[in-house]
ZAKETOR-933231 format. One record per atom (N, C-alpha, C): residue in three letters; x, y, z. Coordinates in Angstrom, 1 decimal. Example, Ala and Ser with C-alpha at 12.3 -4.5 7.8 and 13.67 -1.06 7.14 Angstrom:
! residues 2
+------+--------+--------+--------+
: type :   east :  north :     up :
+------+--------+--------+--------+
:  ALA :   13.2 :   -5.7 :    7.8 :
:  ALA :   12.3 :   -4.5 :    7.8 :
:  ALA :   13.2 :   -3.3 :    7.8 :
:  SER :   12.8 :   -2.2 :    7.1 :
:  SER :   13.7 :   -1.1 :    7.1 :
:  SER :   12.9 :    0.0 :    7.9 :
+------+--------+--------+--------+
***
This chain:
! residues 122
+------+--------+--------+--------+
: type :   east :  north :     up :
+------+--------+--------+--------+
:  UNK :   -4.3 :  -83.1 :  -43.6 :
:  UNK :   -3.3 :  -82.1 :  -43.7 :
:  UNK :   -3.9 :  -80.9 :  -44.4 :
:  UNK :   -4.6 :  -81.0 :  -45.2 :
:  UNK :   -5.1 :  -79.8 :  -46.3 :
:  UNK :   -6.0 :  -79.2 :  -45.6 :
:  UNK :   -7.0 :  -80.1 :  -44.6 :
:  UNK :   -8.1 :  -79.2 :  -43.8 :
:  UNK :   -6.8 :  -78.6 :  -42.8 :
:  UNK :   -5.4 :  -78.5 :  -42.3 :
:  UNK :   -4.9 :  -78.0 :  -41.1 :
:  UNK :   -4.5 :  -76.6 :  -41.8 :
:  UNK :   -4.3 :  -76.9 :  -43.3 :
:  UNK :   -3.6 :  -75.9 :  -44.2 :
:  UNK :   -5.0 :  -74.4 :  -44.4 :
:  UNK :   -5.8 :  -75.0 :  -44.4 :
:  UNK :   -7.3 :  -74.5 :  -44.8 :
:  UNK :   -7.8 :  -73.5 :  -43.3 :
:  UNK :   -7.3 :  -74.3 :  -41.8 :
:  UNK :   -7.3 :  -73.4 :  -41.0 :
:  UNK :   -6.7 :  -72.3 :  -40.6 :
:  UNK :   -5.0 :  -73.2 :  -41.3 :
:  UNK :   -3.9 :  -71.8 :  -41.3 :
:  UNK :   -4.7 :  -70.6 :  -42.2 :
:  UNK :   -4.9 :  -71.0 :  -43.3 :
:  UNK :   -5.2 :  -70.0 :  -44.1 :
:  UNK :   -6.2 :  -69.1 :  -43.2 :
:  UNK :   -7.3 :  -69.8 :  -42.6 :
:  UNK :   -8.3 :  -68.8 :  -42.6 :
:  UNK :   -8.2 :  -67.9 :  -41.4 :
:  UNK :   -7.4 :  -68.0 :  -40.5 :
:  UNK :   -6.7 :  -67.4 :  -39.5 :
:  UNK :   -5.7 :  -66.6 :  -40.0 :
:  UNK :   -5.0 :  -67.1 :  -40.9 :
:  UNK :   -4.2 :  -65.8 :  -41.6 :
:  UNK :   -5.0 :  -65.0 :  -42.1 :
:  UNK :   -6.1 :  -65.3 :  -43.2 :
:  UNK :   -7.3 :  -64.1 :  -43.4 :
:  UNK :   -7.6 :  -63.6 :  -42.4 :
:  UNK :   -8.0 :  -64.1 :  -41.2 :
:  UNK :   -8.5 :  -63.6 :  -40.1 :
:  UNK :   -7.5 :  -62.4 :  -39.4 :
:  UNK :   -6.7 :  -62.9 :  -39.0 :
:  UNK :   -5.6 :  -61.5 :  -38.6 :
:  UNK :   -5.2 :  -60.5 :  -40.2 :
:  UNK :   -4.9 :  -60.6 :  -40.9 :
:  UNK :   -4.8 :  -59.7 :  -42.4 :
:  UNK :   -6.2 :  -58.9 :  -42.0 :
:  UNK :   -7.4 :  -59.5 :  -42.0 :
:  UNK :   -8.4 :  -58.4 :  -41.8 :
:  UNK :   -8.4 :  -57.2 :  -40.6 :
:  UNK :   -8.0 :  -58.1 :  -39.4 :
:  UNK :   -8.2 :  -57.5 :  -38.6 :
:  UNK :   -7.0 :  -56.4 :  -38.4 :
:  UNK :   -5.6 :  -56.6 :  -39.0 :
:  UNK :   -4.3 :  -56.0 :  -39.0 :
:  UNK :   -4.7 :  -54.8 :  -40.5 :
:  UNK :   -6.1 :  -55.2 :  -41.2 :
:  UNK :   -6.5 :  -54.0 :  -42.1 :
:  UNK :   -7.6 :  -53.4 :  -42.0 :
:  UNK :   -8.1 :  -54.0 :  -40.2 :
:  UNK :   -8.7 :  -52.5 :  -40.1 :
:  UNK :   -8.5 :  -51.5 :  -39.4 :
:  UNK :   -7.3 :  -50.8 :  -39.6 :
:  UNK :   -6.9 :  -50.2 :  -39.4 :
:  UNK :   -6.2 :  -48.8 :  -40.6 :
:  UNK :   -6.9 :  -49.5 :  -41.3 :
:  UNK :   -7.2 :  -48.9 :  -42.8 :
:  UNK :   -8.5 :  -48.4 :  -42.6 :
:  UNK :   -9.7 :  -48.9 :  -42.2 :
:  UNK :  -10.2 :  -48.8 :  -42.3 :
:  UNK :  -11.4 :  -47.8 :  -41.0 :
:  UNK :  -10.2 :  -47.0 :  -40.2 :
:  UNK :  -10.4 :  -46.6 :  -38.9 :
:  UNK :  -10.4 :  -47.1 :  -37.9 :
:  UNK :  -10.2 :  -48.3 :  -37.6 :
:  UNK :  -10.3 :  -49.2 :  -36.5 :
:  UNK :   -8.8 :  -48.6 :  -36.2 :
:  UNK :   -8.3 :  -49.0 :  -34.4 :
:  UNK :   -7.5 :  -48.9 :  -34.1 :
:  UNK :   -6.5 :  -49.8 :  -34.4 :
:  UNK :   -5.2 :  -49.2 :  -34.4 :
:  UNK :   -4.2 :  -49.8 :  -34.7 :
:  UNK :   -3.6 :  -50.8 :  -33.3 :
:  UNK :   -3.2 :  -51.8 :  -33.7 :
:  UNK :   -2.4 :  -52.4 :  -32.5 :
:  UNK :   -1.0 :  -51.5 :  -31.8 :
:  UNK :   -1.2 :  -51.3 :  -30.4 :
:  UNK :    0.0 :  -50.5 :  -30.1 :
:  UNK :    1.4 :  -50.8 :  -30.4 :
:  UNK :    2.0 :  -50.5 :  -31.1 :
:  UNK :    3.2 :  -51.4 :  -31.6 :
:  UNK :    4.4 :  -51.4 :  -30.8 :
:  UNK :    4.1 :  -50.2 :  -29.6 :
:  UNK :    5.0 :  -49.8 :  -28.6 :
:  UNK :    5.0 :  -50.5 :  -27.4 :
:  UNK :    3.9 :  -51.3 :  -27.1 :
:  UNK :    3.4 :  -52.4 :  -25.8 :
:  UNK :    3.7 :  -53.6 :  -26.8 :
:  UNK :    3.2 :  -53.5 :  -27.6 :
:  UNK :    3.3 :  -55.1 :  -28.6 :
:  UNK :    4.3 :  -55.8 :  -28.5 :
:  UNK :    5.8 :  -55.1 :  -28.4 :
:  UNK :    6.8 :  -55.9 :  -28.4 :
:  UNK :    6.9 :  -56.2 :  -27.1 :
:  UNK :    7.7 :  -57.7 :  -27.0 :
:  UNK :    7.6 :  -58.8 :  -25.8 :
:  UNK :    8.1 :  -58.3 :  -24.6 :
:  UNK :    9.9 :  -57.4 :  -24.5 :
:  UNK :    9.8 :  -56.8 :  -23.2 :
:  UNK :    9.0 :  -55.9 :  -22.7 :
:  UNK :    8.4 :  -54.9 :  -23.4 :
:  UNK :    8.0 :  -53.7 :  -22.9 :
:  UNK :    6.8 :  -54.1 :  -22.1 :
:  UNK :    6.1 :  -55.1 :  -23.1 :
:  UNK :    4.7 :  -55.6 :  -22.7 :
:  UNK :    5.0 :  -56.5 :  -21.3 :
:  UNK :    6.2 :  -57.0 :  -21.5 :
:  UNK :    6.2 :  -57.4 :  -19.7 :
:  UNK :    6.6 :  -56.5 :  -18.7 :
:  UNK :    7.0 :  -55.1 :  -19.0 :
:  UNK :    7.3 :  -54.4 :  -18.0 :
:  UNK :    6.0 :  -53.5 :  -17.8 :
:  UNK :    5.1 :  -53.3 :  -18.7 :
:  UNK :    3.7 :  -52.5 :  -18.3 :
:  UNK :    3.0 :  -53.4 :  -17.6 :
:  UNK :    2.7 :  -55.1 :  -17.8 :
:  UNK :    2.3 :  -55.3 :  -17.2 :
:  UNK :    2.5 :  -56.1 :  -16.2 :
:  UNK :    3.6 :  -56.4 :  -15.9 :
:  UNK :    4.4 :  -56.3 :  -14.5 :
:  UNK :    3.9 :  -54.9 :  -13.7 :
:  UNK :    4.0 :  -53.6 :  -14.1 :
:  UNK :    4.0 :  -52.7 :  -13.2 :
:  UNK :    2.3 :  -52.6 :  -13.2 :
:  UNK :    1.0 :  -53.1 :  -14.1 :
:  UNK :    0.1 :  -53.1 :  -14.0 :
:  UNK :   -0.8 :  -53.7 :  -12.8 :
:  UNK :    0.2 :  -54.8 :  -12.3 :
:  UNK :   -0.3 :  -55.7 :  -11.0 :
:  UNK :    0.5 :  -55.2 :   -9.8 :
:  UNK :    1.5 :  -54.3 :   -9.6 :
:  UNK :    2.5 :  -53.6 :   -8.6 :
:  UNK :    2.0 :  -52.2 :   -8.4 :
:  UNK :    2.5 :  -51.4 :   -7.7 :
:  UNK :    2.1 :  -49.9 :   -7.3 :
:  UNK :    3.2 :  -49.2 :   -7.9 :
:  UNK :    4.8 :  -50.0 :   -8.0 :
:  UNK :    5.6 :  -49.6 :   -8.3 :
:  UNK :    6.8 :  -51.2 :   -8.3 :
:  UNK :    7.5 :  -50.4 :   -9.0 :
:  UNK :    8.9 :  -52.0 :   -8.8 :
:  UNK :   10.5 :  -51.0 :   -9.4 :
:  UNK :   11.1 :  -51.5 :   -8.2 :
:  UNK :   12.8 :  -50.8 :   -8.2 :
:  UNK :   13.1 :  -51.5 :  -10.1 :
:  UNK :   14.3 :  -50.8 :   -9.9 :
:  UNK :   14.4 :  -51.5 :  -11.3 :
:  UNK :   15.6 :  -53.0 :  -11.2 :
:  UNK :   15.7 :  -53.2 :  -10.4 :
:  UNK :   16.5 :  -54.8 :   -9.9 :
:  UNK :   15.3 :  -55.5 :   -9.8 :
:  UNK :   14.2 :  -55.4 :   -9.5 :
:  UNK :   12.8 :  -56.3 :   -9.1 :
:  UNK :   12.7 :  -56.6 :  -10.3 :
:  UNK :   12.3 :  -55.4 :  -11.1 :
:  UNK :   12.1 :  -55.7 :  -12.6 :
:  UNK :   12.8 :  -56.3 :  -13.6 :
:  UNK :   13.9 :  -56.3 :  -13.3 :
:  UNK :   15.3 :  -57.0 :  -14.1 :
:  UNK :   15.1 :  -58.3 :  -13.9 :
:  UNK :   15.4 :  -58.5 :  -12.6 :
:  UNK :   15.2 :  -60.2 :  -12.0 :
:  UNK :   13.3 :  -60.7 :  -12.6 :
:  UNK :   12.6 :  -60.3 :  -12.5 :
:  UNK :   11.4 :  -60.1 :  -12.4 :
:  UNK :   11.3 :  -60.9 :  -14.1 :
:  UNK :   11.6 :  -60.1 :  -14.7 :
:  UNK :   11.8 :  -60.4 :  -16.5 :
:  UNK :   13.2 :  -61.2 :  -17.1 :
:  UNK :   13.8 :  -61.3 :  -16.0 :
:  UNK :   15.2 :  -62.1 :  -16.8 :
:  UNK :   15.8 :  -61.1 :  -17.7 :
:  UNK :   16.1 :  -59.9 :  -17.7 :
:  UNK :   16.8 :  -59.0 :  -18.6 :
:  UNK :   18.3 :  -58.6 :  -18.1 :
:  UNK :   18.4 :  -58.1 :  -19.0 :
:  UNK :   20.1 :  -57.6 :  -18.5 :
:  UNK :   19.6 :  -56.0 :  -18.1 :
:  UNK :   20.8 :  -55.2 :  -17.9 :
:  UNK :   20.6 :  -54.0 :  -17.1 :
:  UNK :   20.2 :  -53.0 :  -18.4 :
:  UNK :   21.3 :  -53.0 :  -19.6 :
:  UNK :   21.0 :  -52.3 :  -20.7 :
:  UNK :   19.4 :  -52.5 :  -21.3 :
:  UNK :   19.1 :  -53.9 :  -21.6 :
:  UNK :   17.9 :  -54.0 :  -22.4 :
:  UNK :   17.1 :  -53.7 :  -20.9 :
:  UNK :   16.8 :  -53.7 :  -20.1 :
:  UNK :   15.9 :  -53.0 :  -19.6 :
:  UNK :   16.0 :  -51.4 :  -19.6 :
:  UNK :   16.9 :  -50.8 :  -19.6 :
:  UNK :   16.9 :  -49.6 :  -19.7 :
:  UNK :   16.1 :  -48.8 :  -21.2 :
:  UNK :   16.9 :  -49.4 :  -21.8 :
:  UNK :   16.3 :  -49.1 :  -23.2 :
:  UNK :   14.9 :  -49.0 :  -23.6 :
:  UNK :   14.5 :  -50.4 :  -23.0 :
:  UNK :   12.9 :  -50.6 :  -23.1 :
:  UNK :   12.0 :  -49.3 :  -22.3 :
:  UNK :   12.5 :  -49.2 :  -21.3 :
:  UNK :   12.2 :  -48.7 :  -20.2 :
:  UNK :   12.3 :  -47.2 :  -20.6 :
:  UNK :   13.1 :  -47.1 :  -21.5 :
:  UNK :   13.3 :  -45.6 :  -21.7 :
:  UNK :   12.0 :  -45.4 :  -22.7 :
:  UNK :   12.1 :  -46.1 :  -23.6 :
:  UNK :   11.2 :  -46.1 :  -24.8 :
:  UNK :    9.9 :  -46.0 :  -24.0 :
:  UNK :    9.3 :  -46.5 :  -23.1 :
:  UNK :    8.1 :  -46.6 :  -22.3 :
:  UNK :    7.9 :  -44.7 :  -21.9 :
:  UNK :    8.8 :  -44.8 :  -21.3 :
:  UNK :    9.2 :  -43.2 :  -20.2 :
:  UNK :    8.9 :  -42.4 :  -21.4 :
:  UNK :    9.2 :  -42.1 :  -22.7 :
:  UNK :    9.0 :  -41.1 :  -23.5 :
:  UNK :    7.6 :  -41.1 :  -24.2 :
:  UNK :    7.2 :  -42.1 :  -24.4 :
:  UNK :    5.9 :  -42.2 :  -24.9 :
:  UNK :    4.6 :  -42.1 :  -23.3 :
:  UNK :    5.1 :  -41.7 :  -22.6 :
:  UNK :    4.3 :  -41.1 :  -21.5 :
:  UNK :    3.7 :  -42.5 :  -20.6 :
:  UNK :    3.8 :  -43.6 :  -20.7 :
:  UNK :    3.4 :  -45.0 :  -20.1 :
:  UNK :    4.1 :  -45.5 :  -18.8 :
:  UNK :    5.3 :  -44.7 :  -18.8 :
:  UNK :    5.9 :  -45.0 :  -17.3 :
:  UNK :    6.3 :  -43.7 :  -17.0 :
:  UNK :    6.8 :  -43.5 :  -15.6 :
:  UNK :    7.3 :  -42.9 :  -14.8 :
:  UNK :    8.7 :  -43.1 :  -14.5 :
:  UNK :    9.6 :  -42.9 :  -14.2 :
:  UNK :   11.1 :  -43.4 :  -14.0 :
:  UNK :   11.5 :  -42.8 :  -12.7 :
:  UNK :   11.5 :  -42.8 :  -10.8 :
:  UNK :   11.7 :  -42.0 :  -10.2 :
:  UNK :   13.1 :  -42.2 :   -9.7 :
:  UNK :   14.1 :  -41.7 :   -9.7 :
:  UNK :   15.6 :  -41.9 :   -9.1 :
:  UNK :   15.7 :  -41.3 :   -8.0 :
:  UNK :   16.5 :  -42.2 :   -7.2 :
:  UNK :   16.5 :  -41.9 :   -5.7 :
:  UNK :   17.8 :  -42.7 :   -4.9 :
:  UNK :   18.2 :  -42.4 :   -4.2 :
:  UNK :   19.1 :  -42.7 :   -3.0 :
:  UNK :   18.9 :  -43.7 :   -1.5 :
:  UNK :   18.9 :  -44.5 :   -1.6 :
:  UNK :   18.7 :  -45.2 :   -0.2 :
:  UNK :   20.5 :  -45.4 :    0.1 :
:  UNK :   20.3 :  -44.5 :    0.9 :
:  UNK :   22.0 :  -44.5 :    1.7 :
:  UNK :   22.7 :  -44.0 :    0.4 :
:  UNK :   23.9 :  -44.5 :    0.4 :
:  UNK :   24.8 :  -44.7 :   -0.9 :
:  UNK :   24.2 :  -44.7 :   -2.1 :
:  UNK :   23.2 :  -46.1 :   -2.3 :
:  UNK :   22.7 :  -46.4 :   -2.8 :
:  UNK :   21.8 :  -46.1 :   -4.2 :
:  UNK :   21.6 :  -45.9 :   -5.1 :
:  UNK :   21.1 :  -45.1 :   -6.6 :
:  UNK :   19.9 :  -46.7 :   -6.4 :
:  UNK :   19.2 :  -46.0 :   -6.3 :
:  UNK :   17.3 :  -46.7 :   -6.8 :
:  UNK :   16.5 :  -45.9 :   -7.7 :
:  UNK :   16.4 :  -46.7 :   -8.3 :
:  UNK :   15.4 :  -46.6 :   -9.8 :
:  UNK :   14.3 :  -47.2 :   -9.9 :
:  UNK :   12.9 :  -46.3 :   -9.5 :
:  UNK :   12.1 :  -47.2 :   -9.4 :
:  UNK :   10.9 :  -46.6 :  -10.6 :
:  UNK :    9.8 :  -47.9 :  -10.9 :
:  UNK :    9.3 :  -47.0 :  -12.1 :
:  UNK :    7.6 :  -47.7 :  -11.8 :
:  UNK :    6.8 :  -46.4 :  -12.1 :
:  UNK :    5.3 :  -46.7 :  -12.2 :
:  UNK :    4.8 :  -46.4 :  -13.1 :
:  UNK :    3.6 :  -47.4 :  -13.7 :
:  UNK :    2.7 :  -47.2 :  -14.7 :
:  UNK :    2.2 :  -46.2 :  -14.5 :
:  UNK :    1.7 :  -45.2 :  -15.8 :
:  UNK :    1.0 :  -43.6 :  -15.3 :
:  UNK :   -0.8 :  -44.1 :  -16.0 :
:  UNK :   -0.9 :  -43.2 :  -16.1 :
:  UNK :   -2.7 :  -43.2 :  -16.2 :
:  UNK :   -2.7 :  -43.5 :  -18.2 :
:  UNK :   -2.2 :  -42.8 :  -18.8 :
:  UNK :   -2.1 :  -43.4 :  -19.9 :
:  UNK :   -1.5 :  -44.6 :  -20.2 :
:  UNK :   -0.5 :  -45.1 :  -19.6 :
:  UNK :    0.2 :  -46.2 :  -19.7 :
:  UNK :   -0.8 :  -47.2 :  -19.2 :
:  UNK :   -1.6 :  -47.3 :  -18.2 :
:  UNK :   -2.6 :  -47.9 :  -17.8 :
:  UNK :   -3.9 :  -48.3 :  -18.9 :
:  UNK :   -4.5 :  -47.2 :  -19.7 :
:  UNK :   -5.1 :  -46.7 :  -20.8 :
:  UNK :   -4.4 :  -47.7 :  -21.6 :
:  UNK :   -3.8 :  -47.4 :  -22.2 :
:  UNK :   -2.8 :  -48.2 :  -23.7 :
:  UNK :   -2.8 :  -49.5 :  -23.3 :
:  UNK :   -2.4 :  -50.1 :  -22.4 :
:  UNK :   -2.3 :  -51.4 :  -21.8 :
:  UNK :   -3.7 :  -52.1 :  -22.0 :
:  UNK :   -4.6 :  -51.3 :  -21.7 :
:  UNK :   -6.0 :  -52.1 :  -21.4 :
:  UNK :   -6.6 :  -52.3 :  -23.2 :
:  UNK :   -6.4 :  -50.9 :  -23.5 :
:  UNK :   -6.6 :  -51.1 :  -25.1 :
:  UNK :   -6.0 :  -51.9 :  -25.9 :
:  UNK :   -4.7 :  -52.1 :  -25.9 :
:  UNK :   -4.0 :  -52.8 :  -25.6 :
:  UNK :   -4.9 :  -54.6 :  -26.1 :
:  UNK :   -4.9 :  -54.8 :  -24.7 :
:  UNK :   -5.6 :  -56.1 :  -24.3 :
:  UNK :   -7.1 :  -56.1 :  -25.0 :
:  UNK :   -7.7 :  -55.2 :  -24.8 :
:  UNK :   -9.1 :  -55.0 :  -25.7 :
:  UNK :   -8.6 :  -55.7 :  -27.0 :
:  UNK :   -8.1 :  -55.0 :  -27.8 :
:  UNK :   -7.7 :  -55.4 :  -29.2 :
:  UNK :   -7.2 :  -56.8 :  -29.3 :
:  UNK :   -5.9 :  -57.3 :  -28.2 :
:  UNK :   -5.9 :  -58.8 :  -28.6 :
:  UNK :   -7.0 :  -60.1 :  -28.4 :
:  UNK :   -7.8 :  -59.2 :  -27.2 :
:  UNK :   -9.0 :  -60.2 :  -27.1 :
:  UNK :  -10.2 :  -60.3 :  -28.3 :
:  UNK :  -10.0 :  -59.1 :  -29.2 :
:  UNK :  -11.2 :  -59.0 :  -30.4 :
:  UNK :  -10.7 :  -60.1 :  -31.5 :
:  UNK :   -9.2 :  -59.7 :  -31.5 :
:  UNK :   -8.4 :  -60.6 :  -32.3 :
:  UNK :   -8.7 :  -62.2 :  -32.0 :
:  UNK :   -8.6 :  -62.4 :  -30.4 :
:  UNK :   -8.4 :  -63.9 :  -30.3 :
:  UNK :  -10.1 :  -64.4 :  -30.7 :
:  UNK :  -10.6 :  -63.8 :  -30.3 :
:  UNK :  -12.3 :  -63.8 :  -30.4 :
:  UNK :  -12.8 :  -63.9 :  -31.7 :
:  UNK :  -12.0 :  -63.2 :  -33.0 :
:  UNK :  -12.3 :  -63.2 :  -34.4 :
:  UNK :  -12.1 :  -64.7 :  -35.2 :
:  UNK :  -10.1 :  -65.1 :  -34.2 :
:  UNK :   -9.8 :  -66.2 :  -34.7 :
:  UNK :  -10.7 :  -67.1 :  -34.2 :
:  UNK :  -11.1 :  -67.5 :  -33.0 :
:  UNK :  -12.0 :  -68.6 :  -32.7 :
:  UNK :  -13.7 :  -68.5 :  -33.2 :
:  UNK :  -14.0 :  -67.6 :  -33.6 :
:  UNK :  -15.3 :  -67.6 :  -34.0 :
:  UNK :  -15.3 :  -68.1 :  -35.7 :
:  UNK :  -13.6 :  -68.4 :  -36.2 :
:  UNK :  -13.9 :  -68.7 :  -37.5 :
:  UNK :  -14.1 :  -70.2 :  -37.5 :
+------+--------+--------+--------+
***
C-alpha cells in the first residue's frame, strides 16, 4: 500500500512540475480544448471535413443547449467555423475545424503526450 501511495505521490510531483512549467515558459495546457465537451467536438471535427450540428449532438450525446454553448466558446476563440444554412425549410448548422483550431488541437495533443511520457518515464 505505501509503495502505491509513493507512486501516487510521484505522479502527482510529476504533473505539479509539468502544470509549473509554465512558470517557467513552457506552454500552458489549452484550457479551452481541455475541457471534455469541447475536446470532443475539435476532435470529432478533426477526423470529418465538416459535421451538421445534429451529427455532432447525436455524435457526443449532448443536448442542443450544451452543444451550442461549447460550440460557441470554440467559434470565438477562432477553432471553429459555424456555417448556417437552409436545406428547403430546413435551418442547418454545420461546423468546421479552422487552421488554428487544427494548430491548438495538435499542441494540444503534443503537451498531453509529454505529460503521459513524463508520468511513465518515472
Amino acid at each position: 500500500m505505501a509503495e502505491a501511495n509513493r507512486a501516487h505521490l510521484s505522479e502527482a510531483a510529476v504533473l505539479r512540475s509539468v502544470a509549473g512549467a509554465a512558470e517557467d515558459g513552457a506552454p500552458e495546457l489549452d484550457r479551452l480544448i481541455h475541457e471534455r465537451v469541447r475536446l470532443g467536438i475539435v476532435s470529432a471535427l478533426a477526423v470529418n471535413p465538416s459535421l451538421a450540428f445534429n451529427e455532432l449532438k447525436t455524435m457526443l450525446g449532448l443536448t442542443d443547449g450544451n452543444l451550442s454553448v461549447h460550440a460557441r466558446k470554440l467559434e470565438e476563440a477562432g477553432y471553429v467555423v459555424c456555417t448556417k444554412s437552409f436545406e428547403g425549410r430546413t435551418p442547418r448548422t454545420e461546423f468546421q475545424l479552422t487552421h488554428s483550431g487544427r494548430q491548438a488541437l495538435t499542441a494540444y495533443l503534443n503537451h498531453m503526450e509529454a505529460l503521459i511520457q513524463a508520468v511513465r518515464d518515472r
